[in-house]
C-alpha positions as CSV (number, residue, x, y, z in Angstrom):
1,X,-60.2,-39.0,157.1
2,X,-62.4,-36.5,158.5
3,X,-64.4,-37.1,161.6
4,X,-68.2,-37.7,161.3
5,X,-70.4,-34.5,162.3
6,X,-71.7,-34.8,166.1
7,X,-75.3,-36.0,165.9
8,X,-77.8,-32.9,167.0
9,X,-78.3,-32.5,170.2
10,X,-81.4,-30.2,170.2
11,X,-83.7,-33.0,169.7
12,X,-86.7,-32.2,172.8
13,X,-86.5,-36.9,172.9
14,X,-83.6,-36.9,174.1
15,X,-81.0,-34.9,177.3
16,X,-77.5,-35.5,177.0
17,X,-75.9,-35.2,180.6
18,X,-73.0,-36.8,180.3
19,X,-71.3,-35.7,177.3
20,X,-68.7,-37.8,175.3
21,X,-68.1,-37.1,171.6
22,X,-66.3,-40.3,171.3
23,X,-67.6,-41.6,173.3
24,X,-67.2,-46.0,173.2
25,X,-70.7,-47.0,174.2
26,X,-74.0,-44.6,174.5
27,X,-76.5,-45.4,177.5
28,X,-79.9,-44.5,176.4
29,X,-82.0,-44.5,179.6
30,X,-85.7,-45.0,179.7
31,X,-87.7,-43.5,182.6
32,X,-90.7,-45.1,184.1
33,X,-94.2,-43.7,184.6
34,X,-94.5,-40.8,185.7
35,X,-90.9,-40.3,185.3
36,X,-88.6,-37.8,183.3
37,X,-84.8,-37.4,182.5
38,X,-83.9,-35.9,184.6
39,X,-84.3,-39.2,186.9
40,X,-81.2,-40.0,186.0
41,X,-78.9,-37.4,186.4
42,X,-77.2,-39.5,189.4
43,X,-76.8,-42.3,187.2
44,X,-74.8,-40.7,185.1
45,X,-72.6,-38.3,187.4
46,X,-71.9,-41.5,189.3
47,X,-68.2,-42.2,190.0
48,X,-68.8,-46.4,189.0
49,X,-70.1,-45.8,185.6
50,X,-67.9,-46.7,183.3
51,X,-66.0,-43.2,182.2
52,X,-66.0,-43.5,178.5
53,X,-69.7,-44.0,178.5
54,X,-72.0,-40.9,176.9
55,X,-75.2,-41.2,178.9
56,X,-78.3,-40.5,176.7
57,X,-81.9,-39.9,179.1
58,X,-85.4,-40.0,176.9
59,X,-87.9,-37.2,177.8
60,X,-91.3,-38.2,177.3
61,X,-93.4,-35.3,175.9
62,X,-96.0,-33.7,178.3
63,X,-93.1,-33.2,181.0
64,X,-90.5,-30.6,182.6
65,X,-89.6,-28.9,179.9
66,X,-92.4,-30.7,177.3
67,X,-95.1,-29.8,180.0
68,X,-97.1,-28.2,176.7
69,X,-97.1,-31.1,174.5
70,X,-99.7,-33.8,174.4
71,X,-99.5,-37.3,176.8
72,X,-98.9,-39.9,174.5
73,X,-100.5,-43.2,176.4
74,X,-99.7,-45.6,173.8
75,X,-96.3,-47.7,174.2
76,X,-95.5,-48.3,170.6
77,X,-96.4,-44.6,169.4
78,X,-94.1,-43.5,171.7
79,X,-91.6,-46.5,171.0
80,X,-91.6,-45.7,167.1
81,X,-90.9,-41.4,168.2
82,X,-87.7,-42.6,170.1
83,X,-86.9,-45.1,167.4
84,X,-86.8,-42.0,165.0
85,X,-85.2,-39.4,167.8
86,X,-82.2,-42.2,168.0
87,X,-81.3,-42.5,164.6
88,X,-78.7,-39.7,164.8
89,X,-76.9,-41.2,167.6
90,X,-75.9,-44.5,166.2
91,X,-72.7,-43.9,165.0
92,X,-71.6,-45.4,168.1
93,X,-73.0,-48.3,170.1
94,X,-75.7,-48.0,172.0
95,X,-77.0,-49.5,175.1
96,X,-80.4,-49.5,176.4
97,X,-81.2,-49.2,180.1
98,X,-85.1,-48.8,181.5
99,X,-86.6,-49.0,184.7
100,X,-90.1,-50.2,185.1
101,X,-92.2,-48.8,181.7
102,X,-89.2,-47.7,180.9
103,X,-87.8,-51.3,180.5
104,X,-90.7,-51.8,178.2
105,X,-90.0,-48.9,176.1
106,X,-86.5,-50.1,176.5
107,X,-87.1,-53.2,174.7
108,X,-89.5,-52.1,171.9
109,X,-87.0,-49.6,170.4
110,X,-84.7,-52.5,170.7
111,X,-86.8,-54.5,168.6
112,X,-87.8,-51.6,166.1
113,X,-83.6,-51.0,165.7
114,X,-83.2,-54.3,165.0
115,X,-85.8,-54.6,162.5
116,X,-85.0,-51.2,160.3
117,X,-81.1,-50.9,160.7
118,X,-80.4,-54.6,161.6
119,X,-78.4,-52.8,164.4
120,X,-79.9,-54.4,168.3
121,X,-77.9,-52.4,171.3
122,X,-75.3,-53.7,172.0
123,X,-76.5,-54.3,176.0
124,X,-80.1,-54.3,177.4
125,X,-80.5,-53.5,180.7
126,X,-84.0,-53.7,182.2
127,X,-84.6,-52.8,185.8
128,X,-87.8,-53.6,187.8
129,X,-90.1,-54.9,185.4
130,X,-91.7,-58.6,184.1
131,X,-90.6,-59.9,180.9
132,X,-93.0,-58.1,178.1
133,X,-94.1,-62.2,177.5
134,X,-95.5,-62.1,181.4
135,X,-99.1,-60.5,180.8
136,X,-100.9,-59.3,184.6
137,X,-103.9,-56.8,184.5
138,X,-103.5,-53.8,186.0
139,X,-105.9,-50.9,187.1
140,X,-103.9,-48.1,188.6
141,X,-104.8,-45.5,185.7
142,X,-108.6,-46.2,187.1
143,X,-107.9,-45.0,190.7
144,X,-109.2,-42.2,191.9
145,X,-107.1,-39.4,192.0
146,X,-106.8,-39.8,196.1
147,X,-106.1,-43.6,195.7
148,X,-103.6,-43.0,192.7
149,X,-101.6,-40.6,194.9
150,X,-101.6,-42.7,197.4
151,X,-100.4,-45.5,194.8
152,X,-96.9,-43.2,194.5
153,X,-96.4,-43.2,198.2
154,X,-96.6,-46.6,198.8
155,X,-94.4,-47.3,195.6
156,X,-91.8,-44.5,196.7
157,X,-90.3,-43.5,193.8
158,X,-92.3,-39.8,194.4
159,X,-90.5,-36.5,195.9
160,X,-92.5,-36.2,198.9
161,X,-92.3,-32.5,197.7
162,X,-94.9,-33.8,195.2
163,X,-97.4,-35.7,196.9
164,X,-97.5,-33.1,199.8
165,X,-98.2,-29.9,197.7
166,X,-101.7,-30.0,196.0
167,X,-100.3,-27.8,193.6
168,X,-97.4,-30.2,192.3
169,X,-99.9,-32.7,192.8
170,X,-102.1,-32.2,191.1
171,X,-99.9,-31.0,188.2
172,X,-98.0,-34.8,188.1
173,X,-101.0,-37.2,188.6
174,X,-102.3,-37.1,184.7
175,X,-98.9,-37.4,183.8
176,X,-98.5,-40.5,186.1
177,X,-102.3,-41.5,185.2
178,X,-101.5,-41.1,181.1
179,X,-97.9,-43.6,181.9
180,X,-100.0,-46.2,183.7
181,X,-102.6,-46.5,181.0
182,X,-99.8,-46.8,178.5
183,X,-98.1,-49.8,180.4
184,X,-101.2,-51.6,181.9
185,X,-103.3,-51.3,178.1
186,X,-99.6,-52.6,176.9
187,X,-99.9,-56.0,175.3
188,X,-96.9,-58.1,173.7
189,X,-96.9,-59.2,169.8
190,X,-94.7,-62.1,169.6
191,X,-91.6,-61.5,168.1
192,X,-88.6,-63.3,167.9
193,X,-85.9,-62.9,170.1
194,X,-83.2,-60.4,170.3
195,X,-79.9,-61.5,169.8
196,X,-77.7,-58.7,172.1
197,X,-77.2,-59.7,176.2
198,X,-80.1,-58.6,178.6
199,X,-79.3,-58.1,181.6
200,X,-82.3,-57.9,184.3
201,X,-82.4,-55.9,187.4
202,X,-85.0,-56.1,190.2
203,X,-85.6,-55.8,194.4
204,X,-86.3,-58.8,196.4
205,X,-89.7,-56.9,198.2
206,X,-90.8,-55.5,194.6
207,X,-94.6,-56.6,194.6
208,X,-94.9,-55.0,191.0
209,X,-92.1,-57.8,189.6
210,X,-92.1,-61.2,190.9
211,X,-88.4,-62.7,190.1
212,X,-90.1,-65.8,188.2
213,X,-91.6,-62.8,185.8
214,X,-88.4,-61.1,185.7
215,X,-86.2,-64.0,185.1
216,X,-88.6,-64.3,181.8
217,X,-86.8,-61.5,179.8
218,X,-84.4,-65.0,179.1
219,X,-86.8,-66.1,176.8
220,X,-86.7,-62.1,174.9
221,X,-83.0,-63.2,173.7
222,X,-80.8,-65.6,172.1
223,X,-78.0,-64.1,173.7
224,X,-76.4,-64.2,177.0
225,X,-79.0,-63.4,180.1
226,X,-78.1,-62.3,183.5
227,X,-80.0,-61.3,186.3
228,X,-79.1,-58.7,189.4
229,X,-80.9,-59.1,192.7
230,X,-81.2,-56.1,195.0
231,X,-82.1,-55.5,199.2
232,X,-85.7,-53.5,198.3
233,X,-88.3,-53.0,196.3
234,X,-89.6,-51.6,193.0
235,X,-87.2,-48.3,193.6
236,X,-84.5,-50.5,194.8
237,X,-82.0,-48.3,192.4
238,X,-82.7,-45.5,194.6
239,X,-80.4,-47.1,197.3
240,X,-78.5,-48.9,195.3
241,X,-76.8,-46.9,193.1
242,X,-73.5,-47.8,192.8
243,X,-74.2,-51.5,192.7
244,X,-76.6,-50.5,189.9
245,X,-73.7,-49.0,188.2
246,X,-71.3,-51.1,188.7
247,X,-73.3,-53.8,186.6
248,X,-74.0,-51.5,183.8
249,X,-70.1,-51.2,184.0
250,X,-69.1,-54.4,184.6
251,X,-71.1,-55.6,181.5
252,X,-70.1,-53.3,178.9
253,X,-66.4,-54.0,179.8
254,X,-67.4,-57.5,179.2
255,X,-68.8,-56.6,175.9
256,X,-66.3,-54.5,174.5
257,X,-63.3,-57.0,175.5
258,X,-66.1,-59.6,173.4
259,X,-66.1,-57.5,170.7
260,X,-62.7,-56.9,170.0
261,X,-62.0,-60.4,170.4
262,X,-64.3,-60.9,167.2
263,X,-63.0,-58.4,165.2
264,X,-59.1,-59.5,165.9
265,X,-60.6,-63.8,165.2
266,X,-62.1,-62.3,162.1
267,X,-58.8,-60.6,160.8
């Protein structure tokens, strides 16, 4: 039997920096606001990821090397475009991981797989955010362009590069203005819940996701939950790497050794 065509890699959604043709698992990461893919280059030349993962980043248009395309500022337009840019990558598993809007994003393609294939992740990894059920206003995409920049300092997940060159500056504060609209205008429709494990990630000082908030993704699946507590706050991962993916790892392994355990019951 021939081997499937690789999917095509030329799609301007999604970077492939880790690649894997066969890859046993894809990780799809989501970035956050004001983020890119390229956050996550470390993630995936890290020496603890698990090596027979592909490593998948979404680039939201309007950035890097999309700097000409429109912002998009609403989350389910931009969750039904990556629906559509992951179609041709499901002829393996995939696992979703997303960090703060990202985790939102993370969880609506989730839902949107589920409900036109009937194919969840296999893994849903969401890092520094409240449960999409956990509603708090938010006003940052109102903030002065002073006060928003000083919004990125104190939440440190900026290149100081950035915020002290009026140049960059002012060429990343729309961008981060157009992602905080998206997430803070964001409001849940009740859905029922996923059936594939979530795992949660957070810092113990993140003021942006309380642990009571985060421990409510339990109620976004019927399938096993798990939550990771790190020393920091909302950019925790920065520091904590390898402990970041070392539980990406861990639970994959976990699923895998699950999976085949079904398949060889059902024989």
């Amino acid at each position: 039997m021939s081997a499937s065509p690789p999917p095509d890699m030329s799609d301007p959604w999604i970077r492939r920096f880790r690649p894997r043709p066969e890859a046993d698992v894809r990780l799809v990461c989501f970035p956050h606001a004001g983020g890119s893919a390229t956050y996550y280059q470390p993630l995936a030349q890290s020496p603890t990821l698990l090596p027979d993962a592909e490593i998948l980043a979404v680039q939201y248009p309007g950035r890097q090397d999309r700097r000409k395309e429109p912002l998009l500022d609403h989350v389910p337009d931009l969750a039904d475009r990556i629906t559509e840019a992951l179609a041709p990558f499901d002829d393996r598993p995939l696992a979703f991981f997303g960090h703060s809007m990202g985790a939102v994003l993370a969880y609506e393609v989730a839902q949107r797989l589920g409900e036109r294939t009937g194919k969840e992740p296999c893994h849903l990894f969401v890092s520094g955010r409240r449960a999409p059920s956990r509603f708090r206003p938010g006003t940052v995409h109102l903030l002065s362009d002073a006060d928003l920049a000083a919004e990125l300092r104190r939440a440190g997940g900026t290149d100081p590069l950035f915020l002290n060159d009026e140049e960059l500056l002012a060429e990343i504060l729309p961008i981060v203005r157009n992602d905080y609209r998206a997430i803070e205008l964001y409001r849940w429709t009740p859905a029922p819940p996923l059936t594939c494990p979530i795992t949660a990630l957070m810092g113990d000082r993140d003021e942006q996701a309380a642990q009571d908030d985060v421990t409510a993704w339990r109620q976004h699946t019927d399938g096993p939950f798990d939550l990771k507590v790190f020393s920091g706050g909302h950019f925790y991962l920065n520091t904590h790497l390898k402990g970041v993916t070392e539980t990406i790892s861990h639970a994959l392994t976990g699923d895998a050794r699950q999976a085949a355990t079904a398949r060889g019951t059902a024989r």
